[in-house]
C-alpha positions as CSV (number, residue, x, y, z in Angstrom):
1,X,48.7,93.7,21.5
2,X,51.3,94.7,24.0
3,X,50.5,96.8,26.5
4,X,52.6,98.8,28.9
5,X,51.0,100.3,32.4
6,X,53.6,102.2,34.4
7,X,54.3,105.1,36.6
8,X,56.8,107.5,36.8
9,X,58.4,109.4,39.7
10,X,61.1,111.9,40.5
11,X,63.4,110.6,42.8
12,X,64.1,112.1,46.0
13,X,68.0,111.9,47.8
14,X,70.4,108.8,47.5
15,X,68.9,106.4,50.0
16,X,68.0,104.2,47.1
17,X,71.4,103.7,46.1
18,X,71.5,100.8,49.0
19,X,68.9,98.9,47.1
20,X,70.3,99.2,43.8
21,X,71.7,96.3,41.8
22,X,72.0,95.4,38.0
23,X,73.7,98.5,36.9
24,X,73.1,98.6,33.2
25,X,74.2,101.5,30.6
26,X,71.3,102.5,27.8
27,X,71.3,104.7,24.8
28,X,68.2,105.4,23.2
29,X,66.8,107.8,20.5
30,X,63.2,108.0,18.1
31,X,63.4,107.8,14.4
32,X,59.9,108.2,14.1
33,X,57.3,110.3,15.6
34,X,53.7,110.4,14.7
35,X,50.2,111.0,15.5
36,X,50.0,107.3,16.0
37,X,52.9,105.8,17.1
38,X,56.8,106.7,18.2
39,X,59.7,104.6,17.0
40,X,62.5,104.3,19.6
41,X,65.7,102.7,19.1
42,X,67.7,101.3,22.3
43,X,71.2,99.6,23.0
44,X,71.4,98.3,26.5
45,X,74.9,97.5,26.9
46,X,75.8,94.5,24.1
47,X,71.9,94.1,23.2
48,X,69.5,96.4,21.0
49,X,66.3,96.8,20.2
50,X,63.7,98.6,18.4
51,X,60.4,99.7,20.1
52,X,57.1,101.2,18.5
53,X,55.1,102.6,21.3
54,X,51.6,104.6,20.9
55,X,52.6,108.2,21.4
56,X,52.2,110.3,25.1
57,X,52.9,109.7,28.4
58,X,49.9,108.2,29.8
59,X,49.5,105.2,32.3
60,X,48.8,103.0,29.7
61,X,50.2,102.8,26.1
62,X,50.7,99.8,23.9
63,X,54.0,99.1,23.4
64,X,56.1,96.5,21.0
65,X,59.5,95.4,20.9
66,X,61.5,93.1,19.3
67,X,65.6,92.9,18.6
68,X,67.9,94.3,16.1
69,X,71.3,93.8,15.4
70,X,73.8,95.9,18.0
71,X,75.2,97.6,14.7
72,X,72.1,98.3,13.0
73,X,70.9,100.0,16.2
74,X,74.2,102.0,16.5
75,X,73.8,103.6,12.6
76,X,70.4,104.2,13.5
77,X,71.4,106.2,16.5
78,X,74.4,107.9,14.7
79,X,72.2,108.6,11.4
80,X,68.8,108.7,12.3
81,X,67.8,110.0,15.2
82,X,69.3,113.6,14.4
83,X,71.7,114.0,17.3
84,X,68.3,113.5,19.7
85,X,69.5,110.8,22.0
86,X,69.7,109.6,26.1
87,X,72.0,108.6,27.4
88,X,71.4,106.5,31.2
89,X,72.5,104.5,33.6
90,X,69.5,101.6,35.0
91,X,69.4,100.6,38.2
92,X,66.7,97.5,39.4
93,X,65.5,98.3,43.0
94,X,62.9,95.2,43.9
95,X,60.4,97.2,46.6
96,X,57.4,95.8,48.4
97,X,57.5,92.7,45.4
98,X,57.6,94.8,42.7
99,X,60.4,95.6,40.4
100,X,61.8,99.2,39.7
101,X,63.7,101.1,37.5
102,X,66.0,103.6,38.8
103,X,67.3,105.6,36.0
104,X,70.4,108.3,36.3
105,X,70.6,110.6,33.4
106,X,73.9,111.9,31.4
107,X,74.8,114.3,29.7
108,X,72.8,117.1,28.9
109,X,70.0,116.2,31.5
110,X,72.7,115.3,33.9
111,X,71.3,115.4,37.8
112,X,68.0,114.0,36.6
113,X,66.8,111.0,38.3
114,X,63.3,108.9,37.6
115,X,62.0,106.2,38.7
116,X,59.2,103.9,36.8
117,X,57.2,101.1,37.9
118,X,55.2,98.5,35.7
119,X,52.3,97.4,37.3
120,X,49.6,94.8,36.3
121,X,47.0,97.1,36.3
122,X,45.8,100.3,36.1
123,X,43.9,100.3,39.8
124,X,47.3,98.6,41.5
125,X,47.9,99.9,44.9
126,X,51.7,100.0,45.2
127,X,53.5,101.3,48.5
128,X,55.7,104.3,47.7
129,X,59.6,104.0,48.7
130,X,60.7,107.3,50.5
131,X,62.7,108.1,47.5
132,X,59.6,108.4,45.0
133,X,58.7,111.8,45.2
134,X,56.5,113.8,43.2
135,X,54.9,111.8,40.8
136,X,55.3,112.6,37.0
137,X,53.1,110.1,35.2
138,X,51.6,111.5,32.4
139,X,53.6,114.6,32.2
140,X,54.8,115.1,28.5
141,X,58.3,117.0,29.8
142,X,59.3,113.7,31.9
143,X,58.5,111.3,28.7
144,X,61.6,109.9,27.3
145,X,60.8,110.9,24.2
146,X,60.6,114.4,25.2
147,X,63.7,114.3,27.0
148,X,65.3,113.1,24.0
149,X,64.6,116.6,22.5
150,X,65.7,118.7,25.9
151,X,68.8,120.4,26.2
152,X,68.5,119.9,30.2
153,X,66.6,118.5,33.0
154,X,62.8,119.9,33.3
155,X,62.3,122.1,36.0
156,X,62.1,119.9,39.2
């Protein structure tokens, strides 16, 4: 089983921007959403991919993926996901030998920032950046699958 152990935080000013690199543009959206398990769609630039997580927005959750066919993923997006989609920019920030995500949201949720790290365990001591603020790990609102449904950004 796959399993995926991350944390999420809002992020705090622009001071990460001078550690940013691999720019990358996503689109994402869920054609499936159950008691059991959430269906995502994703194109990240040229590439796609379809990803079955178990539902929430806990620490942990057991995650699969595996590659589809750019145009597949682009009807599924246009046809399936109901209009419910993000839309991103990714930025890679490696901080204290770990990797993060930095991503910048459009559209709708425009102004909303998050960062995520993926750790190797659950007890992992990690040292915070200045940028990671308050931490959101957990919190159904800040769940991309949520966001997917919002119209704009949580309440920060």
């Amino acid at each position: 089983m796959g399993a995926e152990i991350e944390r999420k935080f809002l992020v705090e000013g622009d001071s990460w921007r001078a550690h940013a690199h691999a720019l990358q543009r996503l689109r994402q959206g869920y054609i499936g959403r159950g008691p059991d398990a959430v269906v995502r769609v994703r194109t990240i630039g040229a590439r796609a991919f379809l990803t079955i997580k178990s539902p929430g927005a806990s620490l942990v959750r057991a995650e699969y993926e595996y590659a589809i066919p750019p145009k597949d993923a682009e009807e599924l997006l246009a046809n399936a996901c109901a209009g419910q989609c993000i839309e991103k920019t990714r930025h890679r920030i490696e901080w204290d030998g770990l990797d993060w995500v930095i991503d910048e949201f459009n559209g709708p949720l425009e102004g909303l920032v998050l960062a995520e790290i993926e750790l190797y365990a659950t007890d992992q001591d990690i040292e915070l950046p200045a940028w990671a603020g308050r931490e959101v790990t957990g919190v159904a609102g800040y769940s991309n699958e949520q966001l997917a449904l919002a119209e704009e950004p949580p309440l920060l």
